[in-house]
C-alpha positions as CSV (number, residue, x, y, z in Angstrom):
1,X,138.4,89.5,77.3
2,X,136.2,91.0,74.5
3,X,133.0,92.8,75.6
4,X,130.4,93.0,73.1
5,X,128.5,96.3,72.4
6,X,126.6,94.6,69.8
7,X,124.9,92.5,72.2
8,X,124.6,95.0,74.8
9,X,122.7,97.1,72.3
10,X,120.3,94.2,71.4
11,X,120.0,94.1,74.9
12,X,119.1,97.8,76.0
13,X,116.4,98.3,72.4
14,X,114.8,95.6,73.7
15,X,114.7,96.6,77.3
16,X,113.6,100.4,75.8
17,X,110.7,98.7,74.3
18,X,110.2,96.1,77.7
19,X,109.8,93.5,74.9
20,X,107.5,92.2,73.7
21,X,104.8,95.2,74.9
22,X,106.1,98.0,72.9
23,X,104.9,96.0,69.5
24,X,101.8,95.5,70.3
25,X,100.3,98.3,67.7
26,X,98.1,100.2,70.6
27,X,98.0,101.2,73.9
28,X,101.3,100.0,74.5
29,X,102.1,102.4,77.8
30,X,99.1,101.0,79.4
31,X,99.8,97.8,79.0
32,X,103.2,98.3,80.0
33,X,102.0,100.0,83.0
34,X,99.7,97.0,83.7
35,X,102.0,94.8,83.3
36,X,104.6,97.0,85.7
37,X,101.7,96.5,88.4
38,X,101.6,92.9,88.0
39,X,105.3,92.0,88.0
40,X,105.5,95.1,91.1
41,X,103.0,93.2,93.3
42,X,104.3,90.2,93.4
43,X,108.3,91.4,93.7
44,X,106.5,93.3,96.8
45,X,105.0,90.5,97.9
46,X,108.3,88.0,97.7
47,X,111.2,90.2,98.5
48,X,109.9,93.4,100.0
49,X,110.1,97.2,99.9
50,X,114.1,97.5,100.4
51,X,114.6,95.3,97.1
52,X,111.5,96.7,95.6
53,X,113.4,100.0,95.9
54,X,116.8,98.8,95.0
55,X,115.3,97.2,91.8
56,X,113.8,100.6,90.7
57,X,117.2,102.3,90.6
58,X,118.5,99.3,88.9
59,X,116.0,99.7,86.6
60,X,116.3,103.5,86.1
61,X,119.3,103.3,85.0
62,X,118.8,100.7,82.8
63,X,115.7,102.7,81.4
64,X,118.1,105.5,80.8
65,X,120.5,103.9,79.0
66,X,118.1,102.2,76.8
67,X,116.0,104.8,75.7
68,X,119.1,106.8,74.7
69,X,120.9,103.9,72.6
70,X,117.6,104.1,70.9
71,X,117.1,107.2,69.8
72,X,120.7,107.4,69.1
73,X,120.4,104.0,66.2
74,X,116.5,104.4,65.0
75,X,117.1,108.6,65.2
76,X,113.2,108.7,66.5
77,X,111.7,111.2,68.5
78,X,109.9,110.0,71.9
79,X,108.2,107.2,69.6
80,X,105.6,105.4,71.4
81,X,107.1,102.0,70.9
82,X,109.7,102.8,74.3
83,X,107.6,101.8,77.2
84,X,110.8,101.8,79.7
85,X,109.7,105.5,80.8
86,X,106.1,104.0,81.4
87,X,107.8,101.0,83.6
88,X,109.7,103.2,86.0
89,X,106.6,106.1,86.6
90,X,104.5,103.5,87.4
91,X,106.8,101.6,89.9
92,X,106.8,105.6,91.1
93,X,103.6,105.7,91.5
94,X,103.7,102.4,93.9
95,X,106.2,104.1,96.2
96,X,102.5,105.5,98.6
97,X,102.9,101.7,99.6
98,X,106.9,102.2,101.0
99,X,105.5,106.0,102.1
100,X,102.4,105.1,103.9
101,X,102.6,102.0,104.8
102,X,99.0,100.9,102.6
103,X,98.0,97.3,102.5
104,X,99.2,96.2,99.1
105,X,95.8,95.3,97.7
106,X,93.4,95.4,94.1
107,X,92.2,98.7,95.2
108,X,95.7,100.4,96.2
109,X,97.0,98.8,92.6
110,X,94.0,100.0,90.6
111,X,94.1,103.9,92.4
112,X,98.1,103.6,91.1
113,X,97.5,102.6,88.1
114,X,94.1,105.1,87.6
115,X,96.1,108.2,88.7
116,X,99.5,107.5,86.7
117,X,97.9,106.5,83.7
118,X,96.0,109.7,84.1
119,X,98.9,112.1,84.3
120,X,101.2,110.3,81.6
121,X,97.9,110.3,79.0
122,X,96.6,113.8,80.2
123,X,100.2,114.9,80.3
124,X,99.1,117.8,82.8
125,X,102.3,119.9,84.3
126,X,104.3,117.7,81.7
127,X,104.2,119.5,78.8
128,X,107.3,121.5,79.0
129,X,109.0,118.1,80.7
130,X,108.3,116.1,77.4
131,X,110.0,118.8,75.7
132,X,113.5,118.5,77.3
133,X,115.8,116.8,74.3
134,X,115.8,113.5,73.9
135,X,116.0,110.4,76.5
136,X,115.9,113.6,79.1
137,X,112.2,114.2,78.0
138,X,111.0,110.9,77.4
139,X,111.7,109.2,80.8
140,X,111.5,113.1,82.7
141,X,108.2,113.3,82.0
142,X,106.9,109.6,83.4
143,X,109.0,110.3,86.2
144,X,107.1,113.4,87.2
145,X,103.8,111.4,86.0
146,X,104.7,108.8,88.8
147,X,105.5,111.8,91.5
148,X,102.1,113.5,90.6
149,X,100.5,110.2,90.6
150,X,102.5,109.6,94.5
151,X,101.2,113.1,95.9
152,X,97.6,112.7,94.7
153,X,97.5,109.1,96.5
154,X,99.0,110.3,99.6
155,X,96.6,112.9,99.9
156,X,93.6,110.3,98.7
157,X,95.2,107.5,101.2
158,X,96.2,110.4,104.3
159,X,92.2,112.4,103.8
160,X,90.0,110.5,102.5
161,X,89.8,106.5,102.0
């Protein structure tokens, strides 16, 4: 049996870039969060938290391996074209709703997407995260977006709505 890294590099760059969002020639982390939101509600909706959870670690890894075979062929630096980092801080952010038990709703969707998109733009607390070498840095620093974006909604959903 012959196992064919070729194709499973095809497969990973375009996973690294969540294809086709990361060619769209702006705003491609938003969009990819937006669309992260979209496909998230409705896996939440069909098949629940456990497989919601289950498909982010699936996914991690995935976004791991991805954004490291492509750095490793295009030799790029954190180049704004890889929106896997932006897909798993975002499905971090969602994690209030496994937490807190929140009604999945527009407004619990829009205050994830608000306060995520917030930390991974603002990139407050991240700056010395982004600066870990290669794929470490990249996804590191969405992941701690998505974890800052978490605590602020739990103490928005637990205080004040």
């Amino acid at each position: 049996m012959n196992f064919n890294f070729h194709k499973l590099n095809f497969f990973l760059i375009k996973f690294a870039l969540l294809y086709p969002i990361g060619k769209i020639p702006f705003a491609q982390g938003t969009f990819a969060s937006l669309i992260t939101l979209i496909f998230s509600y409705y896996f939440l909706v069909f098949f629940g938290e456990f497989y919601f959870l289950f498909l982010f670690l699936v996914l991690l890894v995935f976004s791991f391996f991805s954004i490291k075979i492509y750095i490793k062929i295009y030799k790029k630096n954190d180049p704004p074209e890889i929106v896997a980092d932006e897909l798993i801080g975002q499905m971090i952010s969602l994690f209030s709703i496994l937490f807190l038990n929140i009604e999945l709703n527009f407004y619990f969707l829009l205050v994830a997407f608000i306060t995520f998109r917030f930390f991974d733009i603002s990139k407050i607390g991240l700056k010395n995260i982004e600066k870990l070498p290669k794929e470490w840095g990249i996804l590191l620093d969405d992941i701690f977006a998505g974890i800052y974006s978490l605590l602020i909604q739990i103490i928005l959903w637990k205080f004040i709505f």
